[in-house]
PyMOL Python script that loads the backbone (N, CA, C, O; Angstrom):
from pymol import cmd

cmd.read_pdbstr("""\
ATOM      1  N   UNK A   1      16.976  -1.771  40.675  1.00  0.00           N
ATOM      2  CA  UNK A   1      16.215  -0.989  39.730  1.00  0.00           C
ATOM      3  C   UNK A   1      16.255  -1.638  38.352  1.00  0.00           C
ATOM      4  O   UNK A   1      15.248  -1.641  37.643  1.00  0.00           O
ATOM      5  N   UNK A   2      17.319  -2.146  37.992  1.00  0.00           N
ATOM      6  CA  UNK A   2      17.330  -3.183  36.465  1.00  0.00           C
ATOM      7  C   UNK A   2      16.605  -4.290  36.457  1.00  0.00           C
ATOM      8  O   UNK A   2      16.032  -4.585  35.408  1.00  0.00           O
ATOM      9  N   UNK A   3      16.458  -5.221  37.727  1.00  0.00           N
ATOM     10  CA  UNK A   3      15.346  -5.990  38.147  1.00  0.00           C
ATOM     11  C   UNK A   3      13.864  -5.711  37.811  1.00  0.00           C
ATOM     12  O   UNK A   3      13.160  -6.596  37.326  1.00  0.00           O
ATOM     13  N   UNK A   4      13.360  -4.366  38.095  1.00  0.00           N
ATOM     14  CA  UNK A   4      12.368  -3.676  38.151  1.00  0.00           C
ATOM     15  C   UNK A   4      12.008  -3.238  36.584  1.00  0.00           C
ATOM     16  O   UNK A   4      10.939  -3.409  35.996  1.00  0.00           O
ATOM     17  N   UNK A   5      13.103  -2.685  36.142  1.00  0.00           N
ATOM     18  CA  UNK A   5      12.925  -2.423  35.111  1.00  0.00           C
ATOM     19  C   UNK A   5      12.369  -3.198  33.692  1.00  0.00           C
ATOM     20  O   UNK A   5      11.499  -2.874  32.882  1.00  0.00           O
ATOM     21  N   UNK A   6      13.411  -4.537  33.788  1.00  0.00           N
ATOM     22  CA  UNK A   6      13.587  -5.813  33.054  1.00  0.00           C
ATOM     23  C   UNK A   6      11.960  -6.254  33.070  1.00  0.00           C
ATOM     24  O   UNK A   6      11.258  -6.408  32.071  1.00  0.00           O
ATOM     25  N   UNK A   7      11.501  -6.437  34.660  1.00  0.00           N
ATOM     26  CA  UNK A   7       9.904  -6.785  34.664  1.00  0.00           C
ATOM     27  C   UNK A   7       8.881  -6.093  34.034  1.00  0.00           C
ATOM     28  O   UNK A   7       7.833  -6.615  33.655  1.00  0.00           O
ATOM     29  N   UNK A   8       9.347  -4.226  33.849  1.00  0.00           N
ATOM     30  CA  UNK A   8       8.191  -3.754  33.500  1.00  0.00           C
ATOM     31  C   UNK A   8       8.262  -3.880  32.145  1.00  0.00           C
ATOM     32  O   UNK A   8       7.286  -3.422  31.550  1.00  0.00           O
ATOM     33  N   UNK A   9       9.416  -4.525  31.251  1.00  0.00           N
ATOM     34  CA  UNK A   9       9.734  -4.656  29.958  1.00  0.00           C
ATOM     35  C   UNK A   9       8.932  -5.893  29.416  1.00  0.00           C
ATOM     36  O   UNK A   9       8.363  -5.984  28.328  1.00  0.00           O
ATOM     37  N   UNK A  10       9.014  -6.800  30.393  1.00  0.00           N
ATOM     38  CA  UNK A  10       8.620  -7.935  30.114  1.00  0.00           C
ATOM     39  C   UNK A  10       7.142  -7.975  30.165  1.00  0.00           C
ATOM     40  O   UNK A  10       6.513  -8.615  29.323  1.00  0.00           O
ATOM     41  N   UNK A  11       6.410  -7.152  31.358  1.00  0.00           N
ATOM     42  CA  UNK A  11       4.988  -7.358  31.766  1.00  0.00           C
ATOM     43  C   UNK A  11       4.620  -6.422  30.192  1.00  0.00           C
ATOM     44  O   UNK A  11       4.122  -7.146  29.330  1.00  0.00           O
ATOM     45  N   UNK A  12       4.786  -5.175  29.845  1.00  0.00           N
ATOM     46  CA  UNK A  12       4.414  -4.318  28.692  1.00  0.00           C
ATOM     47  C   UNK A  12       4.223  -5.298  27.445  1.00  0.00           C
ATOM     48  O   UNK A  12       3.260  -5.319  26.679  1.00  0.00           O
ATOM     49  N   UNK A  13       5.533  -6.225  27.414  1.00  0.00           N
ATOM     50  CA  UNK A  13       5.442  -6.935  26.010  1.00  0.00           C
ATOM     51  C   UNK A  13       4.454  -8.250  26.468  1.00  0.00           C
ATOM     52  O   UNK A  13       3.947  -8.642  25.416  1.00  0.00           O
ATOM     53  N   UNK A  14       4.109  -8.848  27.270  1.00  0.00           N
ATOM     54  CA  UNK A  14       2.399  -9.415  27.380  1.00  0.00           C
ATOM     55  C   UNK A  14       1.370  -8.811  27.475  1.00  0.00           C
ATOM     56  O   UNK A  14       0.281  -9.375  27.366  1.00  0.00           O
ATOM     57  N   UNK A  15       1.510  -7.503  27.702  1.00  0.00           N
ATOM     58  CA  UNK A  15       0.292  -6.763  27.575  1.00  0.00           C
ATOM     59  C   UNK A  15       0.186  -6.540  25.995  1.00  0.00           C
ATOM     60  O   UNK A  15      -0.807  -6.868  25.346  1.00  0.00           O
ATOM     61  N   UNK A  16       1.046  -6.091  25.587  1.00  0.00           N
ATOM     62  CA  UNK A  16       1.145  -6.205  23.798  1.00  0.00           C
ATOM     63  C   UNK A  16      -0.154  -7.095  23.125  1.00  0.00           C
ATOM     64  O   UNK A  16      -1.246  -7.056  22.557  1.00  0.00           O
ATOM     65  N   UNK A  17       1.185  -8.112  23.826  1.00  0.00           N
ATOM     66  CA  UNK A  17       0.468  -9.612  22.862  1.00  0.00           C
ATOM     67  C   UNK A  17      -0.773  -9.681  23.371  1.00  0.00           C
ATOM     68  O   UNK A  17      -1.614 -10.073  22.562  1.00  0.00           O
ATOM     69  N   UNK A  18      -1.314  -9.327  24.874  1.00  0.00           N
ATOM     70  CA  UNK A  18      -2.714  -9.486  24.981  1.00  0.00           C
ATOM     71  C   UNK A  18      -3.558  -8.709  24.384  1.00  0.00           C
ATOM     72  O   UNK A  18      -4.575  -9.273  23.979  1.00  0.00           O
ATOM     73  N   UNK A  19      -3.455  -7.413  24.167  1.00  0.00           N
ATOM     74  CA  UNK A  19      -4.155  -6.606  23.562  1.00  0.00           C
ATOM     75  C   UNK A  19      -4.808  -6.480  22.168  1.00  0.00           C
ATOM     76  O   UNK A  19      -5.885  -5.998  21.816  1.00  0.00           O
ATOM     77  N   UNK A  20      -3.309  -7.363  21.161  1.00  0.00           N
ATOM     78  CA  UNK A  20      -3.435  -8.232  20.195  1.00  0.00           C
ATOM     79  C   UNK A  20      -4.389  -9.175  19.889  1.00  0.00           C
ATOM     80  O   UNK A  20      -5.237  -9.188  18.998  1.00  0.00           O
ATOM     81  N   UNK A  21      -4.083 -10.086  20.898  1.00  0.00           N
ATOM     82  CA  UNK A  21      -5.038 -10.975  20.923  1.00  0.00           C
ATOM     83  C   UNK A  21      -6.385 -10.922  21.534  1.00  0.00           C
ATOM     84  O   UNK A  21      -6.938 -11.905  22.027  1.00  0.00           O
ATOM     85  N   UNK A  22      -6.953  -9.578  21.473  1.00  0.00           N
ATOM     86  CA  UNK A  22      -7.886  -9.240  21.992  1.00  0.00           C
ATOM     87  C   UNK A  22      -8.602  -9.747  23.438  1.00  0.00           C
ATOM     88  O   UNK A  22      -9.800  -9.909  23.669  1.00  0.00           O
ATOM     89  N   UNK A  23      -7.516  -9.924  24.265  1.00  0.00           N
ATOM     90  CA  UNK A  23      -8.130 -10.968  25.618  1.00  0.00           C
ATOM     91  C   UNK A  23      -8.650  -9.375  26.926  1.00  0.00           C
ATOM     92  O   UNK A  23      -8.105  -8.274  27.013  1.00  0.00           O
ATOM     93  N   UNK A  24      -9.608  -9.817  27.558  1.00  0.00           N
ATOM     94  CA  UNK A  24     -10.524  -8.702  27.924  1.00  0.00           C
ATOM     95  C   UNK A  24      -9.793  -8.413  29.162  1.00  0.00           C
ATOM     96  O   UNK A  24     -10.423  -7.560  29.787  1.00  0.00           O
ATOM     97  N   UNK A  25      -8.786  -8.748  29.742  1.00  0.00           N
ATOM     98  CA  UNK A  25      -8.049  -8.182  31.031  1.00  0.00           C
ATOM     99  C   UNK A  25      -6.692  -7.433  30.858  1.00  0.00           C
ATOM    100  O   UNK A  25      -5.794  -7.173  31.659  1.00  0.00           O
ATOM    101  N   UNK A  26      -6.938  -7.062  28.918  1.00  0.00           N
ATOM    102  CA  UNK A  26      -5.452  -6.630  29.074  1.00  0.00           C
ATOM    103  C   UNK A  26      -5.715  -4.824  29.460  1.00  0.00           C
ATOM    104  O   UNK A  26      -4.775  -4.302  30.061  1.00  0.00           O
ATOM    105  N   UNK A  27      -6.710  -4.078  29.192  1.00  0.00           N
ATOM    106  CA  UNK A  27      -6.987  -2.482  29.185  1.00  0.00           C
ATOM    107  C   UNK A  27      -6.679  -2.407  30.671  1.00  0.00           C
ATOM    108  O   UNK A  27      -5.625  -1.818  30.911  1.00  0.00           O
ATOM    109  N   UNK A  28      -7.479  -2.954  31.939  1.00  0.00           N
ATOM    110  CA  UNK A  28      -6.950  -2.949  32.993  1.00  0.00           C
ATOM    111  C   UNK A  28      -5.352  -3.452  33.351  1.00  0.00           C
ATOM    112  O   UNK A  28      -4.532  -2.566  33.589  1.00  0.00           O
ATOM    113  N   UNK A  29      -4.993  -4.645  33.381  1.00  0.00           N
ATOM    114  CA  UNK A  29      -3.654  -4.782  33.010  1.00  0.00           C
ATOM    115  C   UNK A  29      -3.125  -3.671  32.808  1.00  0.00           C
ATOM    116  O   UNK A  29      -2.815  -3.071  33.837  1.00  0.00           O
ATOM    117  N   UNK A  30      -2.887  -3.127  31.770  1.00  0.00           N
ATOM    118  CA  UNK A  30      -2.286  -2.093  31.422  1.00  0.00           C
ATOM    119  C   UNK A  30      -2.228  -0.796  32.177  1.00  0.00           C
ATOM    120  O   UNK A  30      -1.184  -0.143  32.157  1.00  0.00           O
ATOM    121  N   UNK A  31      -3.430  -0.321  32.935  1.00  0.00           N
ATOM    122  CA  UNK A  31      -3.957   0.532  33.416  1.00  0.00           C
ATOM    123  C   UNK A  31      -3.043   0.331  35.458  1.00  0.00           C
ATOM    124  O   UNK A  31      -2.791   1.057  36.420  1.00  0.00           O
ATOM    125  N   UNK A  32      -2.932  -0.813  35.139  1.00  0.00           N
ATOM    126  CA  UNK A  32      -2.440  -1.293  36.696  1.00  0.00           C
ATOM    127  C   UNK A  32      -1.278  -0.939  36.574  1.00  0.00           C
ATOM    128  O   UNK A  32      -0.821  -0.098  37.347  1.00  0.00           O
ATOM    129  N   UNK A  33      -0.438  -1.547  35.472  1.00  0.00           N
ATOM    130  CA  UNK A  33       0.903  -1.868  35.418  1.00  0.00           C
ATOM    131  C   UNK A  33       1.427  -0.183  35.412  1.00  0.00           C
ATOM    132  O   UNK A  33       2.622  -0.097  35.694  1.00  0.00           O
ATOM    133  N   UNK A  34       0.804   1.047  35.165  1.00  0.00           N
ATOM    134  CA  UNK A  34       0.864   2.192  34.657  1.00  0.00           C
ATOM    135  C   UNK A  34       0.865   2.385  36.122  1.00  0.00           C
ATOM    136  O   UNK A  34       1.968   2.647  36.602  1.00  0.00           O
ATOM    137  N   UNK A  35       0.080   2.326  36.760  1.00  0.00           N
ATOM    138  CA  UNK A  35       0.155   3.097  38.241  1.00  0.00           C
ATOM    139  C   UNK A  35       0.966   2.349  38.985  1.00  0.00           C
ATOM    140  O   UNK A  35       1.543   2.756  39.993  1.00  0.00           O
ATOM    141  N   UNK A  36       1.029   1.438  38.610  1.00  0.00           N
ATOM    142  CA  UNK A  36       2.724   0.986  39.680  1.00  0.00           C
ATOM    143  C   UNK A  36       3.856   1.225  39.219  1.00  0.00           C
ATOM    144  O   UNK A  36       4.756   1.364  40.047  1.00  0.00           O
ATOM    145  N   UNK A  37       4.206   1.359  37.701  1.00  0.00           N
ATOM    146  CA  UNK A  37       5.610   2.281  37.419  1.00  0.00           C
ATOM    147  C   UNK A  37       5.199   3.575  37.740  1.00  0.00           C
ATOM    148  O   UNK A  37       6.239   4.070  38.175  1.00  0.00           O
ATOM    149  N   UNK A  38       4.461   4.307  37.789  1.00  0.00           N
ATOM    150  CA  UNK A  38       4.458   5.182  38.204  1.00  0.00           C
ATOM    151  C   UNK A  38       4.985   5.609  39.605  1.00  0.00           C
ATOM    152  O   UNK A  38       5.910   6.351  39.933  1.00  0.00           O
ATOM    153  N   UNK A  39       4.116   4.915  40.294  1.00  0.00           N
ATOM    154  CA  UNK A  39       4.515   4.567  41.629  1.00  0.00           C
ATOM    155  C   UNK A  39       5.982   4.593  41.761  1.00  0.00           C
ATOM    156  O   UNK A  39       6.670   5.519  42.191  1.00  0.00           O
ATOM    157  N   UNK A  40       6.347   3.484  41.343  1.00  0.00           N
ATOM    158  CA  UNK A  40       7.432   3.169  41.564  1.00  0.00           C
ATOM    159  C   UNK A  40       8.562   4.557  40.770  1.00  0.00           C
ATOM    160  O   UNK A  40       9.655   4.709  41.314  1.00  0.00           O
ATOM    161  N   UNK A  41       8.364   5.091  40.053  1.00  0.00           N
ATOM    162  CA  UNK A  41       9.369   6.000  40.069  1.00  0.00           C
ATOM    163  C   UNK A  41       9.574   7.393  40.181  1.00  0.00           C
ATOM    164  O   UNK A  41      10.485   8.129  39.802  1.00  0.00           O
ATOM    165  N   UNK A  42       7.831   7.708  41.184  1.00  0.00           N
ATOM    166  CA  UNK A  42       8.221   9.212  42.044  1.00  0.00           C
ATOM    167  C   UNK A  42       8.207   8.125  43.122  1.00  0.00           C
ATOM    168  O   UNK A  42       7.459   8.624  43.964  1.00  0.00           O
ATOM    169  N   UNK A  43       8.564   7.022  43.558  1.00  0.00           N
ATOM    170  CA  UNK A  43       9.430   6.759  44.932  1.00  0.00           C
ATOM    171  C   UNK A  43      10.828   7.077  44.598  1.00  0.00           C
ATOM    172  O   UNK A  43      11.528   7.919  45.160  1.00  0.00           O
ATOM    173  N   UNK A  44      11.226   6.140  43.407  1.00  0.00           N
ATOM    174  CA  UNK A  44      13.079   7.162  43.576  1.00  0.00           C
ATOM    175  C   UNK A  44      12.908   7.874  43.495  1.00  0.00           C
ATOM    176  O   UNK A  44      13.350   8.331  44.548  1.00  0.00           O
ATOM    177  N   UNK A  45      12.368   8.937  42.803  1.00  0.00           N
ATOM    178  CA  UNK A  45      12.304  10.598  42.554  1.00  0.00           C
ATOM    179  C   UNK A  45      12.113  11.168  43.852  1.00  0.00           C
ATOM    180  O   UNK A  45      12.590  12.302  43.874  1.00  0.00           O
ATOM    181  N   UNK A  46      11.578  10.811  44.993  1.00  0.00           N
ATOM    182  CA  UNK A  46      11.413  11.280  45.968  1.00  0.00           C
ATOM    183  C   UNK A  46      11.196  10.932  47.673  1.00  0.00           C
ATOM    184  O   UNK A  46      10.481  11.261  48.620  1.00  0.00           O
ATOM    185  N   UNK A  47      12.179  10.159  47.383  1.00  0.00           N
ATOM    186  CA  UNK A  47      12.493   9.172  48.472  1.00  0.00           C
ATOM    187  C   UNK A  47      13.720  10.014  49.128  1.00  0.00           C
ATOM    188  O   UNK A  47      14.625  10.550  48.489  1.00  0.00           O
ATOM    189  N   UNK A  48      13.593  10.017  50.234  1.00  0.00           N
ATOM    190  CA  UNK A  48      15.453  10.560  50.724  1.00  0.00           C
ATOM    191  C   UNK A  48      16.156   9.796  51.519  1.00  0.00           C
ATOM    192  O   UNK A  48      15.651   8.934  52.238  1.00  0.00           O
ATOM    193  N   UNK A  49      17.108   9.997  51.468  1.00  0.00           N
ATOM    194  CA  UNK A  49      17.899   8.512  52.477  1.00  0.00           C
ATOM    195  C   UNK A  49      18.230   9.411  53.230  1.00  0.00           C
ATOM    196  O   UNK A  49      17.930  10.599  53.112  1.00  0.00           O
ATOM    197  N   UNK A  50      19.183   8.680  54.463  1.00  0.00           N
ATOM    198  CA  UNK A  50      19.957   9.102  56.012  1.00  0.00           C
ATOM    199  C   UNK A  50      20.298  10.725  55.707  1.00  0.00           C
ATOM    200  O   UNK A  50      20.014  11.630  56.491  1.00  0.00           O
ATOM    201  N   UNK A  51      20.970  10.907  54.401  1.00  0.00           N
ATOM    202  CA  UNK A  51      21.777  12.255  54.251  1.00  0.00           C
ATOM    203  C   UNK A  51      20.264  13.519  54.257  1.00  0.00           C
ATOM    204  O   UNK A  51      19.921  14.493  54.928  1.00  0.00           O
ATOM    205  N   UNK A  52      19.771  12.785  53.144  1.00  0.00           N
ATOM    206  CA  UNK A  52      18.651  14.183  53.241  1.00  0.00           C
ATOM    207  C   UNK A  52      18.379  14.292  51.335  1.00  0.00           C
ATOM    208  O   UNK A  52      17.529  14.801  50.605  1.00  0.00           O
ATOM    209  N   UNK A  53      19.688  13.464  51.140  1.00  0.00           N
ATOM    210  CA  UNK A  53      19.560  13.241  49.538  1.00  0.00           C
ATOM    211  C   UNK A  53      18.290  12.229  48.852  1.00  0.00           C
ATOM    212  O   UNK A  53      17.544  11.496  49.502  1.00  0.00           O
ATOM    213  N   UNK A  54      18.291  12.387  47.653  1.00  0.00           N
ATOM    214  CA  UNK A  54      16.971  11.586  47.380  1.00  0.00           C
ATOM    215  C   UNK A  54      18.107  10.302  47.029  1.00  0.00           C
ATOM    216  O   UNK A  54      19.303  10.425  46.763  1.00  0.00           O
ATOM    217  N   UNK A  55      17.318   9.091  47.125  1.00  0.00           N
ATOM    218  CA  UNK A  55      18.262   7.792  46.965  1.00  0.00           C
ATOM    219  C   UNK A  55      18.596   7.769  45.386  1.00  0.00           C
ATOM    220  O   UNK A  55      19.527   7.133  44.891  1.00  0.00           O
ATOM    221  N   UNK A  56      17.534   8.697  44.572  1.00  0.00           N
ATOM    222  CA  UNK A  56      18.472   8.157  43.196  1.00  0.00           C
ATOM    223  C   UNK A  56      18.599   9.773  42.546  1.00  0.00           C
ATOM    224  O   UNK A  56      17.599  10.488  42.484  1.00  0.00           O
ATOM    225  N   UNK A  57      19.842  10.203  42.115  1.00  0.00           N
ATOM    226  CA  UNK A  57      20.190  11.416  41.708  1.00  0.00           C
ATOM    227  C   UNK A  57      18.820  11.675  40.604  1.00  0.00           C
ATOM    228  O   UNK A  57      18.204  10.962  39.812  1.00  0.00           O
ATOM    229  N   UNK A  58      18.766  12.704  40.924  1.00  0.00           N
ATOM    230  CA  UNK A  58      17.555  13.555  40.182  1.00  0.00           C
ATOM    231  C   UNK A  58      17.571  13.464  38.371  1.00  0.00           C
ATOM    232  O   UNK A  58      16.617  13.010  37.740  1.00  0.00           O
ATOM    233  N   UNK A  59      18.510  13.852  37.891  1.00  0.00           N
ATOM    234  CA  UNK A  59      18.485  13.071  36.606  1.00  0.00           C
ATOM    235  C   UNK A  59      18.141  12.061  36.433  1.00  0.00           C
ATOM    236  O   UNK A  59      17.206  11.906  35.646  1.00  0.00           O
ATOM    237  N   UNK A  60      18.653  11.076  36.995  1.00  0.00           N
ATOM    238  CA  UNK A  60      18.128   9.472  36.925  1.00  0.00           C
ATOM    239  C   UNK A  60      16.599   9.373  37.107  1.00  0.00           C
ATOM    240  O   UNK A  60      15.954   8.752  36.263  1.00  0.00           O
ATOM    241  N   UNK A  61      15.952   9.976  38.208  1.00  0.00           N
ATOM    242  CA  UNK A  61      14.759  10.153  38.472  1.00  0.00           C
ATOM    243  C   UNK A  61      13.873  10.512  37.416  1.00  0.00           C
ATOM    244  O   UNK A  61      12.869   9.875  37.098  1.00  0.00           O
ATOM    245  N   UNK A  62      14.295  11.574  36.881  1.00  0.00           N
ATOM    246  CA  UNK A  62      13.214  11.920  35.976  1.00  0.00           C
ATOM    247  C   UNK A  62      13.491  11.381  34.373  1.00  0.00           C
ATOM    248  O   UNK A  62      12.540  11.334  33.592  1.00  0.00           O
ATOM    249  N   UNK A  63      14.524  11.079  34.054  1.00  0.00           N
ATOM    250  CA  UNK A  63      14.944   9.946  33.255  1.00  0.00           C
ATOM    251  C   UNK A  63      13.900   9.136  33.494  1.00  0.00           C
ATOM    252  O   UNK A  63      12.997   9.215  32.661  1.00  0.00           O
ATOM    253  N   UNK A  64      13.737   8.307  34.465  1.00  0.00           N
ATOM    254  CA  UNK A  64      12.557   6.991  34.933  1.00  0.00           C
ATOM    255  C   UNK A  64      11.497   7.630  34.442  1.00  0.00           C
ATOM    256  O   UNK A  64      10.796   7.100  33.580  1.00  0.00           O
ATOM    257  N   UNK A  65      11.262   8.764  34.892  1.00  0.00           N
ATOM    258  CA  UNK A  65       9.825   9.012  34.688  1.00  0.00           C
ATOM    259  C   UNK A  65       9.173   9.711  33.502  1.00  0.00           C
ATOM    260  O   UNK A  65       8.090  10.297  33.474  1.00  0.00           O
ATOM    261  N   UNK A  66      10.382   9.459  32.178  1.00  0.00           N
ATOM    262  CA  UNK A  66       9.749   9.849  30.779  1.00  0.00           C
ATOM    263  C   UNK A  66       8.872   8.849  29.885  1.00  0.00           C
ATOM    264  O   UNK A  66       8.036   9.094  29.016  1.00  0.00           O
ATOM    265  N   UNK A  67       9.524   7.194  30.586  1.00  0.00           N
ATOM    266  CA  UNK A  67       8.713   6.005  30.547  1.00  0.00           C
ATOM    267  C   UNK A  67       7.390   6.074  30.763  1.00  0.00           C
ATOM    268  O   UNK A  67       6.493   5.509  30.138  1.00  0.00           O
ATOM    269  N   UNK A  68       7.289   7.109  32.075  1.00  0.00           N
ATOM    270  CA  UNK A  68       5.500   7.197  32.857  1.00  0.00           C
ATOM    271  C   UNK A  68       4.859   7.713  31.919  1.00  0.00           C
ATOM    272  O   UNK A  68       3.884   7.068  31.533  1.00  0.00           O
ATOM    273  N   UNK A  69       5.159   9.000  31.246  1.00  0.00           N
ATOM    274  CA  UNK A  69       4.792   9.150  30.421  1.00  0.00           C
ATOM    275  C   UNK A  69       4.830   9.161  28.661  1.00  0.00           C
ATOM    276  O   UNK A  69       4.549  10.145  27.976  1.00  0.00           O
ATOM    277  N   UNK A  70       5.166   8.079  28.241  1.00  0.00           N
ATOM    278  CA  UNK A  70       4.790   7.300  27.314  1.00  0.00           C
ATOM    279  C   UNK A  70       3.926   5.939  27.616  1.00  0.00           C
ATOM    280  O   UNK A  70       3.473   5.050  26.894  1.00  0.00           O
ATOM    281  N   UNK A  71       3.913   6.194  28.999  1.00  0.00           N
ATOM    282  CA  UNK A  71       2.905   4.813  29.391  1.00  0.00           C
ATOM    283  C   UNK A  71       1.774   5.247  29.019  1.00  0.00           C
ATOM    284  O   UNK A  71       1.100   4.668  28.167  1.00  0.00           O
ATOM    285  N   UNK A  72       1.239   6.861  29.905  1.00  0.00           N
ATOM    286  CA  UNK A  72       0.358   7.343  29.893  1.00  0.00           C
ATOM    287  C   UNK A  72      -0.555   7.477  28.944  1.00  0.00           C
ATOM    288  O   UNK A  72      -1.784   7.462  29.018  1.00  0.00           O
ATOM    289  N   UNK A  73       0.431   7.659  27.709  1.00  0.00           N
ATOM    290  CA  UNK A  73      -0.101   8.068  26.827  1.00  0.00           C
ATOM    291  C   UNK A  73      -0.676   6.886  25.812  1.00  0.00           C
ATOM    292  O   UNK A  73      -1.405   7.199  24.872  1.00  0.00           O
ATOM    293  N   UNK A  74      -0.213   5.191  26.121  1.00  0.00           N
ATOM    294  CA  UNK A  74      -0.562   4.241  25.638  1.00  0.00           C
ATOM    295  C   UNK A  74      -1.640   3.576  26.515  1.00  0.00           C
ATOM    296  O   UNK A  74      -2.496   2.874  25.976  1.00  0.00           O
ATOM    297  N   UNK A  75      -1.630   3.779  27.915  1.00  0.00           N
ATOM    298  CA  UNK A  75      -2.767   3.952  27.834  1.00  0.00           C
ATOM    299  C   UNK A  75      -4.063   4.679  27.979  1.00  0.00           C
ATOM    300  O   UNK A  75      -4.990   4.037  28.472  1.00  0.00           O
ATOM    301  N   UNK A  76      -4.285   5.987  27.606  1.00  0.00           N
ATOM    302  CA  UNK A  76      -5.031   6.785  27.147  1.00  0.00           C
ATOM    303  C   UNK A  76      -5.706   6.207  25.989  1.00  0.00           C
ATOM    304  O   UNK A  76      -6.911   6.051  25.789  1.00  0.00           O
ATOM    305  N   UNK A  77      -4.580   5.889  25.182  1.00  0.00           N
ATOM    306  CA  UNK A  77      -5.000   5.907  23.611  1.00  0.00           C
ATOM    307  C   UNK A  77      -5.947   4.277  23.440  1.00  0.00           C
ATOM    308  O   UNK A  77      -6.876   3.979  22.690  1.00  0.00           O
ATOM    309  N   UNK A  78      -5.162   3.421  24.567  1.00  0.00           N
ATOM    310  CA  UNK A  78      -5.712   2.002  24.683  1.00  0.00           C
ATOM    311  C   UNK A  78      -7.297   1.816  25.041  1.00  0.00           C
ATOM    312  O   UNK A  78      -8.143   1.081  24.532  1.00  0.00           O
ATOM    313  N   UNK A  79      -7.409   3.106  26.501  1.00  0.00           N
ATOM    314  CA  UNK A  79      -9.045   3.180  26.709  1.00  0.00           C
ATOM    315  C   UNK A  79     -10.043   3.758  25.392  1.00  0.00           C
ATOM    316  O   UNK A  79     -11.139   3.262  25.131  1.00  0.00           O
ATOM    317  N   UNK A  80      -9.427   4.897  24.641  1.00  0.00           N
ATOM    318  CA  UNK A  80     -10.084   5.014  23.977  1.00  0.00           C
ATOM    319  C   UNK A  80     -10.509   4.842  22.795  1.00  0.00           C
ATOM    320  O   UNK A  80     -11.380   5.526  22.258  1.00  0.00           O
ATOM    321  N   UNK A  81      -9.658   3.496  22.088  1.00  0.00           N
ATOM    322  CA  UNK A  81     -10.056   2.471  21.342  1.00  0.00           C
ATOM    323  C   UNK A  81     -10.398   1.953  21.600  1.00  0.00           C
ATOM    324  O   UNK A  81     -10.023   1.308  22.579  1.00  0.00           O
ATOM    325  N   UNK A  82     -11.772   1.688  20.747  1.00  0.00           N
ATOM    326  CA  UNK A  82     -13.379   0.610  20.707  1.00  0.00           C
ATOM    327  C   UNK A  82     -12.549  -0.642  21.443  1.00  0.00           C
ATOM    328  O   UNK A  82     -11.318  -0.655  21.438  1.00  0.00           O
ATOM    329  N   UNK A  83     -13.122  -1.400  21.900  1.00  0.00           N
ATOM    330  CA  UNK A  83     -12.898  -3.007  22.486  1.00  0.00           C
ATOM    331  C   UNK A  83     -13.253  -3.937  21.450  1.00  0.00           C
ATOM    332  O   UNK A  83     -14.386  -4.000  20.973  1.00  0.00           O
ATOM    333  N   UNK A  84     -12.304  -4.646  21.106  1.00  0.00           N
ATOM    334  CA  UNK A  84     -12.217  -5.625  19.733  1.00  0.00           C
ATOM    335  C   UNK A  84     -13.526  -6.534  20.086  1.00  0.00           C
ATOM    336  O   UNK A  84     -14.096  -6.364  21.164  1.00  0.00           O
ATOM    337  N   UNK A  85     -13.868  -7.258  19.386  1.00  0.00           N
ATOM    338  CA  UNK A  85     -14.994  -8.346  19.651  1.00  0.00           C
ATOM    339  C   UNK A  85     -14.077  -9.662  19.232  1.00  0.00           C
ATOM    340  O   UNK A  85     -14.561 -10.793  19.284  1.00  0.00           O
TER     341      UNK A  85
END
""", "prot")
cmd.dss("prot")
cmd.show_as("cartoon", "prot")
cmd.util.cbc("prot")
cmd.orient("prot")
C-alpha cells in the first residue's frame, strides 16, 4: 500500500506540472488517475479476507479514502476551468 501510495504521489505531482504547463492530456490524466485511487481504495475498504474481516481495518480504509475526496474535488474544479490556450 506505500508502494501504491508513493505512485499516486508521484503521478499527482506530474499531473501538476502538466496542467501548468498547459499540455492537453493532463484533465483526462487526472480524471483517470481519480478513478483508479478510487478504485483502489473501496478495494481495501471492502475487500474481505479468509476470516470474513476486511483486509485493511476500517479506519485505515476510510483514512485512504479522504484523499478520494480531495481528488474529487481537484478534479471537479480542473474540468471546470476554461482550457489554457
Amino acid at each position: 500500500m506505500s508502494v501504491i501510495g508513493a505512485l499516486g504521489v508521484i503521478a499527482w505531482f506530474g499531473t501538476t506540472w502538466a496542467i501548468n504547463a498547459g499540455k492537453r492530456w493532463a484533465r483526462p490524466a487526472a480524471t483517470v488517475m481519480f478513478v483508479l485511487g478510487t478504485g483502489i481504495g473501496l478495494a481495501g475498504l471492502l475487500t474481505k479476507d479468509t476470516s470474513g474481516a476486511t483486509g485493511v481495518p476500517p479506519v485505515l480504509g476510510w483514512a485512504g479514502m479522504t484523499s478520494c475526496l480531495a481528488s474529487a474535488l481537484a478534479v471537479a474544479l480542473l474540468w471546470k476551468r476554461p482550457r489554457s490556450t
